[in-house]
C-alpha positions as CSV (number, residue, x, y, z in Angstrom):
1,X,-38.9,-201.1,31.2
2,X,-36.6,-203.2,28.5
3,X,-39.3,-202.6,26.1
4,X,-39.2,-198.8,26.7
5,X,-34.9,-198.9,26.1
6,X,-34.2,-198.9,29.8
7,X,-30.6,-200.6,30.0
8,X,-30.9,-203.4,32.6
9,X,-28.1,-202.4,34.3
10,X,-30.3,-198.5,35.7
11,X,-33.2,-201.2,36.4
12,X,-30.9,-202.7,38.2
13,X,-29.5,-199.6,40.1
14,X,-33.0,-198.7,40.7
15,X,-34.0,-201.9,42.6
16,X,-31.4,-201.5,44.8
17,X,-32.2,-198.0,45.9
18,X,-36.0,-199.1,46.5
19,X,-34.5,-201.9,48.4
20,X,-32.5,-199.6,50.4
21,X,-35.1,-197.2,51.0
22,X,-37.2,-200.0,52.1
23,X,-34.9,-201.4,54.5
24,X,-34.3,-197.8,55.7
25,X,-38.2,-197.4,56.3
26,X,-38.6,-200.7,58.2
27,X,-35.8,-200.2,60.6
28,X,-36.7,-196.4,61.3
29,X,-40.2,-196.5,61.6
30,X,-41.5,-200.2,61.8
31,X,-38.9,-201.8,64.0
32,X,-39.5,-202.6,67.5
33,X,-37.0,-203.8,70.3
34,X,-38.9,-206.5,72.1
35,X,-37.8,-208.4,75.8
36,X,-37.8,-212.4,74.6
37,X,-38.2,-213.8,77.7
38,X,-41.4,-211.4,78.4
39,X,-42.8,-211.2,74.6
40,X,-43.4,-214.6,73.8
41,X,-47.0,-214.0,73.0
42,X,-45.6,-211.2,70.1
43,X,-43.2,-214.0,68.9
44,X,-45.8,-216.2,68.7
45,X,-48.4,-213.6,66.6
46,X,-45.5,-213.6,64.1
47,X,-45.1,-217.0,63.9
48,X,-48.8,-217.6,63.4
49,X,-49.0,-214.2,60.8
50,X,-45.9,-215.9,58.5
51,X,-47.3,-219.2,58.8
52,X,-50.7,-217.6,57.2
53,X,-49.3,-217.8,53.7
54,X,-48.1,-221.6,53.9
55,X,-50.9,-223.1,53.8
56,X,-51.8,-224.1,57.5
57,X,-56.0,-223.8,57.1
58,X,-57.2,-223.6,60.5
59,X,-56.6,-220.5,63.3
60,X,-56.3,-223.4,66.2
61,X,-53.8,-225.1,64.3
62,X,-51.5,-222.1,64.1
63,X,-51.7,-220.8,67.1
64,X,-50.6,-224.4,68.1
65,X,-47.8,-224.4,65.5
66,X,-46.8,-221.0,66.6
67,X,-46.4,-221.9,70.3
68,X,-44.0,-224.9,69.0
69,X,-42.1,-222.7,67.0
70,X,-41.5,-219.8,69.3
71,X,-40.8,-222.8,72.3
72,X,-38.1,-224.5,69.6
73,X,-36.4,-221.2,68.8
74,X,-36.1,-220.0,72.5
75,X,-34.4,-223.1,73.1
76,X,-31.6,-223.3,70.8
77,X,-31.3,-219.4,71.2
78,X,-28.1,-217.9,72.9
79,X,-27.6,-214.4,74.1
80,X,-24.8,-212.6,72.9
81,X,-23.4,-209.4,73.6
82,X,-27.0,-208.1,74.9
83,X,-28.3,-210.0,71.5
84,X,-30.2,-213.5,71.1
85,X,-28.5,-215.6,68.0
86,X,-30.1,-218.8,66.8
87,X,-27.1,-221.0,64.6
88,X,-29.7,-222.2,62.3
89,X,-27.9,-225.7,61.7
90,X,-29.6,-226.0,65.2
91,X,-32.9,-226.1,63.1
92,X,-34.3,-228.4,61.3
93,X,-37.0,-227.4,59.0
94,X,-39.1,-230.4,57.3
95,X,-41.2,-229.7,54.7
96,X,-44.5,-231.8,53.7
């Protein structure tokens, strides 16, 4: 777009409407409420789907990984004002 004499600053402007659009789109038509105490086996399916990208190979091993994870996060959660909130200070993430 530079190349074509766009000024940054309408490239700019222009990301930010497609990221508002987006966010518009996900919380209107994608978004689901879920119950955590009863939905554990969704919070696990999108543990194991984000951990798909890091390089965990095999399905057993994510699916184990994902169990931890959900487990850990129900822990340190606390429900407020109808809401769950995880402070994540109470997280420690390790990377290898």
């Amino acid at each position: 777009l530079i190349e074509k004499n766009v000024a940054p600053a309408v490239i700019i402007r222009g990301y930010e409407k497609a990221m508002k659009k987006a966010q518009n789109i996900i919380k209107e038509k994608l978004a689901f409420k879920l119950d955590v105490e009863k939905d554990k086996a969704t919070l696990e399916q999108i543990a194991f789907i984000a951990m798909g990208s890091k390089g965990i190979g095999e399905t057993k091993t994510r699916k184990k990984l994902a169990e931890i994870v959900v487990k850990a996060c129900l822990q340190v959660a606390e429900k407020r004002d109808g809401k769950y909130m995880i402070d994540k200070d109470l997280i420690k993430i390790e990377k290898k």
